[in-house]
C-alpha positions as CSV (number, residue, x, y, z in Angstrom):
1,X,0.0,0.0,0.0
2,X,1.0,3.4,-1.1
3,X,1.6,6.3,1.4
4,X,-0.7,9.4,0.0
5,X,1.5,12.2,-0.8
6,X,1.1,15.5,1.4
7,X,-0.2,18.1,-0.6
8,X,1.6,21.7,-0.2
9,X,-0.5,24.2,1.3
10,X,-2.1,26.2,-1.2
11,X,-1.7,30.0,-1.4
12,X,-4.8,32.0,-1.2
13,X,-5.1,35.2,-3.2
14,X,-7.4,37.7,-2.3
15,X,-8.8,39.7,-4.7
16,X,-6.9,42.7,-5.4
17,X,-9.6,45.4,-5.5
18,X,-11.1,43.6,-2.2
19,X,-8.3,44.2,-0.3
20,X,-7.7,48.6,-1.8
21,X,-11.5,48.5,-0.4
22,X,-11.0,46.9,2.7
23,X,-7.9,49.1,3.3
24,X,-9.8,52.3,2.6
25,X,-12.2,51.3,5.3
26,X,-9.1,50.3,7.9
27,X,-7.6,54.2,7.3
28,X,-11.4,55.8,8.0
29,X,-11.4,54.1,10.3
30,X,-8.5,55.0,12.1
31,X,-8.9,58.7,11.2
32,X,-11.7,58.4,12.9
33,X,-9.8,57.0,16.1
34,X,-7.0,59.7,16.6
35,X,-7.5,62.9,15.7
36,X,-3.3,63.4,14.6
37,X,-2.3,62.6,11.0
38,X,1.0,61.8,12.6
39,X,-0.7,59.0,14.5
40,X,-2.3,58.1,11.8
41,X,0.6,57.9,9.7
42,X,2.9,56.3,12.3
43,X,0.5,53.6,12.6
44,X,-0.2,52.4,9.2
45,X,3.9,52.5,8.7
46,X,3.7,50.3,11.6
47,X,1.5,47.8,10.2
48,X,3.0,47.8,7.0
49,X,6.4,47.1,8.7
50,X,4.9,44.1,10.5
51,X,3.8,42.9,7.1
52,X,6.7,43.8,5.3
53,X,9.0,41.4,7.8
54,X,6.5,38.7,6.9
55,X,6.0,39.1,3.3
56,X,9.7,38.7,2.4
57,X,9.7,35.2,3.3
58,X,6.9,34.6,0.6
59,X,8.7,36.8,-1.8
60,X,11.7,35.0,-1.6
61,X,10.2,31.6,-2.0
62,X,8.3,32.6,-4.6
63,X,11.0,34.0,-7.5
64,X,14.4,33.1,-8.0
65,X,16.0,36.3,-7.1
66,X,19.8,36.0,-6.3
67,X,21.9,38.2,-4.2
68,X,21.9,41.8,-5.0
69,X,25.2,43.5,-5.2
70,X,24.2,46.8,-5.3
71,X,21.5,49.3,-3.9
72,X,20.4,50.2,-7.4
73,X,19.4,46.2,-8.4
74,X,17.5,46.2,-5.3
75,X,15.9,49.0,-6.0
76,X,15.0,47.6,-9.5
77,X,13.9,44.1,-7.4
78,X,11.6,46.1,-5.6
79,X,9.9,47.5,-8.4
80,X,9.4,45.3,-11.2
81,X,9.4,41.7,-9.4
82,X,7.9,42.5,-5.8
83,X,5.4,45.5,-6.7
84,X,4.3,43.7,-9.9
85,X,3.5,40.5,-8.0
86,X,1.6,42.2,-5.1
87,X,-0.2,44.8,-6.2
88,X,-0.2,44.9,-10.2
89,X,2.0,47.7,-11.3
90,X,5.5,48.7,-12.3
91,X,7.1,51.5,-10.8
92,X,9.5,53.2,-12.7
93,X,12.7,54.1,-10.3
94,X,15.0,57.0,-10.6
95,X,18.5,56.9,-8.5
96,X,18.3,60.5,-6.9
97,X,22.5,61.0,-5.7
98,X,26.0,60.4,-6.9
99,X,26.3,58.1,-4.0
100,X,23.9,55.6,-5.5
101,X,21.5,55.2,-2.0
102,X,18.8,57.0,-2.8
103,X,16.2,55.9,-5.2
104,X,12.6,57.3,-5.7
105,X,9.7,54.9,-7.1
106,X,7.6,56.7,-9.2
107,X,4.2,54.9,-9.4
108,X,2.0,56.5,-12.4
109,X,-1.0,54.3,-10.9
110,X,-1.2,53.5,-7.2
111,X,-3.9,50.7,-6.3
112,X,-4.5,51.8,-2.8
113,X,-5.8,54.7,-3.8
114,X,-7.9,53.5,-6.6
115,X,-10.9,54.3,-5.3
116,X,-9.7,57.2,-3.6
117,X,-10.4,60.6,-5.0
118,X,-9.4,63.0,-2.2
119,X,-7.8,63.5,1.5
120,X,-10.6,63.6,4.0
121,X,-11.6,67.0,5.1
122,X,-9.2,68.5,7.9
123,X,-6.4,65.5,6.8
124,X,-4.0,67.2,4.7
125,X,-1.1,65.9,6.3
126,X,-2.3,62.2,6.3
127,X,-0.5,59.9,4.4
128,X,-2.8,57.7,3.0
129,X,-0.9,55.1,1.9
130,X,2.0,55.1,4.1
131,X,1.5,51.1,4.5
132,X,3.4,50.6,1.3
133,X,6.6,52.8,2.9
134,X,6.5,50.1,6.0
135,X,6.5,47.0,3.7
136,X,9.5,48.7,1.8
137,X,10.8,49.2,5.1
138,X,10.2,46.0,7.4
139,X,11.0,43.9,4.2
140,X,14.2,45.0,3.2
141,X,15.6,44.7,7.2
142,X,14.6,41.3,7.3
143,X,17.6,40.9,4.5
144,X,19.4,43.1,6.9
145,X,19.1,46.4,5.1
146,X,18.2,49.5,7.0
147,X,16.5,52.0,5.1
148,X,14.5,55.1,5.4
149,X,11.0,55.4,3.5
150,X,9.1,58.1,2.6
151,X,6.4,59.3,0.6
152,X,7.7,62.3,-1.7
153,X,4.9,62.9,-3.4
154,X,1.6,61.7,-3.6
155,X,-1.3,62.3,-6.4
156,X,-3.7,62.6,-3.5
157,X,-2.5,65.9,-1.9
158,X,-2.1,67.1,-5.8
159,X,1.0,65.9,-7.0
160,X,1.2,64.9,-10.5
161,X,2.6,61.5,-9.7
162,X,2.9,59.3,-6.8
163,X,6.5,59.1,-5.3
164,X,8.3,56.6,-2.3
165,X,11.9,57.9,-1.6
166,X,14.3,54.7,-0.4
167,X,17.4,55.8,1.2
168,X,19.7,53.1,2.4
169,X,21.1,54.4,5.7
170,X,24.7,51.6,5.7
171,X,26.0,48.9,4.2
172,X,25.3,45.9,5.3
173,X,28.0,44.1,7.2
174,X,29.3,41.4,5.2
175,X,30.3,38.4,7.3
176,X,32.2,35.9,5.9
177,X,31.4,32.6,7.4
178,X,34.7,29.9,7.4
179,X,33.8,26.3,7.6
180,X,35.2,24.2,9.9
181,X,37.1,21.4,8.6
């Protein structure tokens, strides 16, 4: 008799423009529990740090991405594999210094905000979708990377595009492991 083989677990994908509604309806309702953008702001970048540190497992078992050996092919990572798996879109990126750490992502489309047409009265310093900065953020120090992300610009205060600024705050420490023999 045959063992049965165990089946992997199978991935569940919610539906893209369920979750951009259900998010919209997670920031009202936080607006609606602090009356500071700031704590607002603070935390939906936590959140999206907490899912960030998780997500990067799935992203890396997921593709075959290799080592990066620079800031710049991360950068590119970010946008065309990780963004385009998750949430549907390409940002284009832009390298901002002659030191090659900071990078902008320039999103001509931003699916949080789909269904989004303006800041709520009174929030002009919210940032509506500063979940995305702490994925960026909470993902990239799980591969021991510190980083610091912002929103630049952002079509919902006006902006003509939507913009996340990356800076990468040290090099990570390279240790070189020896086997024993």
């Amino acid at each position: 008799m045959s063992r049965p083989v165990p089946r992997r677990p199978q991935h569940h994908k919610i539906n893209k423009d369920l979750f951009v509604l259900t998010y919209g309806a997670l920031v009202a309702q936080l607006c609606k529990d602090h009356e500071k953008d700031e704590d607002v702001n603070k935390y939906l970048d936590k959140m999206g740090y907490s899912i960030g540190t998780r997500l990067v497992e799935d992203f890396l078992a997921r593709t075959c991405v290799t080592r990066c050996h620079s800031y710049s092919e991360i950068t590119d990572i970010i946008a065309q594999v990780a963004f385009k798996m998750y949430l549907g879109v390409t940002p284009s990126v832009t390298c901002n210094n002659a030191s090659r750490n900071e990078f902008s992502l320039i999103l001509d489309k931003n699916p949080l905000s789909e269904f989004v047409e303006e800041l709520p009265t009174g929030r002009s310093s919210l940032c509506y979708c500063n979940l995305l900065c702490g994925i960026i953020r909470g993902a990239l120090e799980m591969v021991h990377l510190t980083a610091d992300v912002t929103f630049l610009q952002d079509r919902l205060k006006g902006d003509t595009v939507t913009e996340i600024g990356i800076i990468f705050l040290k090099q990570p420490n390279e240790k070189k492991y020896r086997r024993r023999k």
